[in-house]
N, C-alpha and C positions, 0 to 999 in steps of 0.2 A: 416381389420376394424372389430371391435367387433361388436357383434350380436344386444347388446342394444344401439349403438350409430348409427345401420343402422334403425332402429325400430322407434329409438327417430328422424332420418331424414326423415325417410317416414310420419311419424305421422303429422310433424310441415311441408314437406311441401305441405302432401295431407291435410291440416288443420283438419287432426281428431282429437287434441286434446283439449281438451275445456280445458275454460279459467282457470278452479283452480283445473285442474287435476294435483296432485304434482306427478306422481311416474316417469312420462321422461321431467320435467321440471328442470332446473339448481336450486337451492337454495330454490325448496321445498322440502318440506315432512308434515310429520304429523302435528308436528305443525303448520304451514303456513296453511293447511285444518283445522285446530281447529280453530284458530284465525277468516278465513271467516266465519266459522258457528257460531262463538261467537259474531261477527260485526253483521251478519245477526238478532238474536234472540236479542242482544240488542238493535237495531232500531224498531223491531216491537213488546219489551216486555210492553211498554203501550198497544198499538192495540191487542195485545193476552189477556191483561188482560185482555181488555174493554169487547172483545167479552167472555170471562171467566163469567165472573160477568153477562154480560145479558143473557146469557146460564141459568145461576144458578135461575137467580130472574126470566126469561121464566118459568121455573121447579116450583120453589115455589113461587115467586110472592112477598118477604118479601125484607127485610136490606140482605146484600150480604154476612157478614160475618158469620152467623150462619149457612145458607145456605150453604155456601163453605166447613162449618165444618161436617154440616147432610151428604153432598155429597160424601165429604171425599174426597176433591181438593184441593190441594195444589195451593198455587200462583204463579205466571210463574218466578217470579226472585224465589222462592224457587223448584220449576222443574229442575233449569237451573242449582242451586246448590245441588240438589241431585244428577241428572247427570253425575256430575263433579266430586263428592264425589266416586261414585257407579263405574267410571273408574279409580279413587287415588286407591280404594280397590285392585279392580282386577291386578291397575298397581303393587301396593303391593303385592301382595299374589301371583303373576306369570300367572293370568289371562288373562292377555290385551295382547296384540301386543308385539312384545320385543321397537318398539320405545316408548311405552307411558312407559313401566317401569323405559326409559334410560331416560327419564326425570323428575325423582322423584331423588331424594339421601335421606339416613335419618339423620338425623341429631345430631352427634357428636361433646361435647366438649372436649379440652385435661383436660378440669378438671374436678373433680368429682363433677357434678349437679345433684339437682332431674331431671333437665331438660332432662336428659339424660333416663331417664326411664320414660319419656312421651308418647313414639312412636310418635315423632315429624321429621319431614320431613323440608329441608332445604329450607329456602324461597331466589331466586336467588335474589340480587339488579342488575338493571336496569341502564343504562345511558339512558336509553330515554324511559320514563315512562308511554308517552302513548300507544307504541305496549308493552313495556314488561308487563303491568300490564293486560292486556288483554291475555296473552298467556296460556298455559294450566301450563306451569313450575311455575306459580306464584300464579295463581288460585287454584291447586289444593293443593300444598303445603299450604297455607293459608286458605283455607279452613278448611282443613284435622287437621289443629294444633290447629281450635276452636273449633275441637269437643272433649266430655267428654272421657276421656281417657277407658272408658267403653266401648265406642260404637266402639273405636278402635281397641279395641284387640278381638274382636267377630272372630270367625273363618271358620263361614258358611257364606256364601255370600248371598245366602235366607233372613237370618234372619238377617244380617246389614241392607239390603237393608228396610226391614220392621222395624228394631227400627230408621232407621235412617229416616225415612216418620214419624216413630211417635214423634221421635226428632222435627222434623220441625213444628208438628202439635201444640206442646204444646210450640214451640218456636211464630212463625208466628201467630198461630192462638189458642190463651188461652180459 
Protein backbone atom coordinates (compact mmCIF):
# COMPACT_ATOMS: atom_id res chain seq x y z
CA UNK A 1 0.00 0.00 0.00
CA UNK A 2 1.40 3.38 -1.01
CA UNK A 3 2.60 5.65 1.62
CA UNK A 4 -0.05 8.59 0.66
CA UNK A 5 -3.05 6.36 0.68
CA UNK A 6 -2.02 4.98 4.25
CA UNK A 7 -1.63 8.75 5.49
CA UNK A 8 -4.90 9.67 3.62
CA UNK A 9 -6.52 6.50 6.03
CA UNK A 10 -5.06 7.53 9.08
CA UNK A 11 -6.03 11.01 8.57
CA UNK A 12 -9.84 10.33 7.59
CA UNK A 13 -10.09 7.83 10.25
CA UNK A 14 -8.38 9.58 13.15
CA UNK A 15 -10.52 12.61 11.87
CA UNK A 16 -7.43 14.96 11.50
CA UNK A 17 -8.52 16.20 8.46
CA UNK A 18 -10.74 19.26 8.24
CA UNK A 19 -13.35 19.92 6.32
CA UNK A 20 -11.69 21.85 3.14
CA UNK A 21 -8.29 20.47 3.41
CA UNK A 22 -7.84 19.56 -0.38
CA UNK A 23 -4.38 17.94 -0.53
CA UNK A 24 -5.60 13.90 0.84
CA UNK A 25 -9.21 14.66 -0.21
CA UNK A 26 -10.53 12.71 -3.52
CA UNK A 27 -11.59 15.59 -6.07
CA UNK A 28 -9.91 18.47 -4.42
CA UNK A 29 -7.12 20.79 -5.00
CA UNK A 30 -6.41 24.12 -5.54
CA UNK A 31 -9.17 25.13 -7.01
CA UNK A 32 -11.96 23.64 -4.91
CA UNK A 33 -9.83 25.85 -1.77
CA UNK A 34 -10.17 28.97 -4.18
CA UNK A 35 -13.71 28.48 -4.82
CA UNK A 36 -14.37 28.24 -0.64
CA UNK A 37 -12.44 31.36 -0.06
CA UNK A 38 -14.14 33.11 -2.96
CA UNK A 39 -17.90 31.77 -1.44
CA UNK A 40 -16.62 32.93 1.97
CA UNK A 41 -15.35 36.73 0.93
CA UNK A 42 -18.43 37.07 -1.32
CA UNK A 43 -21.05 36.33 1.59
CA UNK A 44 -19.51 38.79 3.71
CA UNK A 45 -18.29 41.38 0.97
CA UNK A 46 -21.23 43.83 2.08
CA UNK A 47 -20.36 43.28 5.88
CA UNK A 48 -16.56 44.06 5.16
CA UNK A 49 -17.53 47.01 3.40
CA UNK A 50 -19.95 48.23 5.90
CA UNK A 51 -17.19 47.80 8.53
CA UNK A 52 -14.61 49.61 5.66
CA UNK A 53 -16.57 52.73 5.30
CA UNK A 54 -17.29 53.14 9.28
CA UNK A 55 -13.57 52.68 9.82
CA UNK A 56 -12.94 55.51 7.37
CA UNK A 57 -15.75 58.08 8.49
CA UNK A 58 -14.43 56.86 12.49
CA UNK A 59 -10.92 58.35 11.09
CA UNK A 60 -12.29 61.42 9.39
CA UNK A 61 -15.92 61.78 10.24
CA UNK A 62 -16.96 63.05 6.50
CA UNK A 63 -18.86 61.37 2.96
CA UNK A 64 -17.02 57.84 2.73
CA UNK A 65 -15.81 58.22 -0.75
CA UNK A 66 -13.16 60.96 -0.44
CA UNK A 67 -12.18 59.39 2.73
CA UNK A 68 -11.42 55.91 1.19
CA UNK A 69 -9.49 57.99 -1.38
CA UNK A 70 -7.34 60.36 1.49
CA UNK A 71 -6.70 56.74 3.16
CA UNK A 72 -5.81 55.19 0.00
CA UNK A 73 -8.49 51.97 0.45
CA UNK A 74 -9.60 50.37 -1.91
CA UNK A 75 -13.06 48.68 -1.96
CA UNK A 76 -13.53 44.96 -0.82
CA UNK A 77 -14.94 43.75 -4.29
CA UNK A 78 -11.83 45.79 -5.77
CA UNK A 79 -9.21 43.82 -2.95
CA UNK A 80 -10.84 40.73 -4.15
CA UNK A 81 -9.96 41.71 -7.79
CA UNK A 82 -6.64 42.88 -7.26
CA UNK A 83 -5.93 39.53 -5.51
CA UNK A 84 -7.00 37.79 -8.17
CA UNK A 85 -5.17 39.82 -10.79
CA UNK A 86 -1.81 39.82 -8.51
CA UNK A 87 -2.02 35.68 -8.64
CA UNK A 88 -3.10 35.74 -12.80
CA UNK A 89 0.53 37.66 -12.75
CA UNK A 90 2.56 35.41 -10.77
CA UNK A 91 0.51 32.43 -12.49
CA UNK A 92 1.87 34.07 -15.60
CA UNK A 93 5.31 35.00 -15.11
CA UNK A 94 6.14 31.34 -13.27
CA UNK A 95 5.56 32.79 -9.77
CA UNK A 96 2.62 30.95 -8.26
CA UNK A 97 2.32 27.30 -7.52
CA UNK A 98 2.62 25.13 -10.70
CA UNK A 99 -1.34 24.34 -10.19
CA UNK A 100 -2.50 28.07 -10.43
CA UNK A 101 -0.25 28.55 -13.71
CA UNK A 102 -2.05 25.04 -14.97
CA UNK A 103 -5.09 26.78 -14.93
CA UNK A 104 -4.56 29.78 -17.00
CA UNK A 105 -3.73 29.06 -21.04
CA UNK A 106 -3.15 32.03 -23.25
CA UNK A 107 -5.09 32.69 -25.66
CA UNK A 108 -4.52 31.75 -29.50
CA UNK A 109 -6.35 32.21 -32.79
CA UNK A 110 -5.67 30.06 -35.94
CA UNK A 111 -6.08 33.34 -37.67
CA UNK A 112 -4.25 36.38 -37.67
CA UNK A 113 -6.04 38.84 -35.07
CA UNK A 114 -4.96 41.92 -33.25
CA UNK A 115 -6.43 39.78 -30.67
CA UNK A 116 -3.58 37.71 -30.74
CA UNK A 117 -1.13 40.36 -29.38
CA UNK A 118 -3.31 41.42 -26.58
CA UNK A 119 -1.65 38.97 -23.91
CA UNK A 120 -5.21 37.75 -23.53
CA UNK A 121 -5.80 34.55 -21.45
CA UNK A 122 -8.56 31.92 -22.46
CA UNK A 123 -11.83 32.27 -20.76
CA UNK A 124 -13.13 28.44 -20.12
CA UNK A 125 -17.21 28.09 -20.95
CA UNK A 126 -18.98 26.45 -18.18
CA UNK A 127 -22.07 23.95 -18.23
CA UNK A 128 -22.99 25.06 -15.06
CA UNK A 129 -22.55 28.59 -14.55
CA UNK A 130 -22.90 28.92 -11.02
CA UNK A 131 -19.68 27.08 -9.65
CA UNK A 132 -17.85 27.71 -12.96
CA UNK A 133 -18.16 31.45 -12.92
CA UNK A 134 -17.01 31.53 -9.45
CA UNK A 135 -13.73 29.47 -9.87
CA UNK A 136 -10.28 30.97 -10.30
CA UNK A 137 -9.99 29.40 -14.23
CA UNK A 138 -12.85 31.96 -15.11
CA UNK A 139 -12.18 34.77 -12.76
CA UNK A 140 -8.90 35.33 -13.55
CA UNK A 141 -8.74 34.94 -17.05
CA UNK A 142 -11.61 37.56 -17.26
CA UNK A 143 -10.33 39.68 -15.22
CA UNK A 144 -6.74 39.75 -16.52
CA UNK A 145 -8.27 40.39 -20.44
CA UNK A 146 -10.08 43.83 -18.97
CA UNK A 147 -6.95 45.10 -18.18
CA UNK A 148 -5.14 47.83 -20.42
CA UNK A 149 -2.66 45.99 -22.35
CA UNK A 150 -0.07 48.22 -20.58
CA UNK A 151 -0.56 47.10 -17.37
CA UNK A 152 -0.10 43.61 -18.75
CA UNK A 153 3.05 43.41 -20.06
CA UNK A 154 4.93 45.14 -16.99
CA UNK A 155 7.65 42.79 -16.04
CA UNK A 156 8.35 43.59 -12.16
CA UNK A 157 5.90 42.30 -10.01
CA UNK A 158 6.49 45.23 -7.46
CA UNK A 159 5.43 47.63 -9.81
CA UNK A 160 2.14 45.72 -11.55
CA UNK A 161 1.02 45.26 -8.19
CA UNK A 162 1.39 49.14 -7.63
CA UNK A 163 0.00 50.47 -11.12
CA UNK A 164 -2.55 47.93 -10.96
CA UNK A 165 -4.04 49.72 -7.12
CA UNK A 166 -3.63 52.67 -9.08
CA UNK A 167 -5.54 51.19 -11.90
CA UNK A 168 -8.30 50.50 -9.52
CA UNK A 169 -8.10 53.97 -7.87
CA UNK A 170 -8.90 55.90 -10.83
CA UNK A 171 -11.24 53.07 -11.95
CA UNK A 172 -13.50 52.66 -8.54
CA UNK A 173 -12.80 55.64 -7.02
CA UNK A 174 -12.29 59.11 -9.73
Amino acid sequence: MAVSVRLKNHLTRCDLVDKYQSAYREHHNTETALIHVSDILRKLCDRLQKILNTSARIIKRCHIKPVLKELHWLPIKSRIEHKILCLTYKAKHGLAPQDLSNMLSSYSSSRNLRSNSQDLLTVPSFRLKMFGQRSFTYAAPTLWNSLPYDLKTIDNFDLFKYKLKTYFFQQYLP
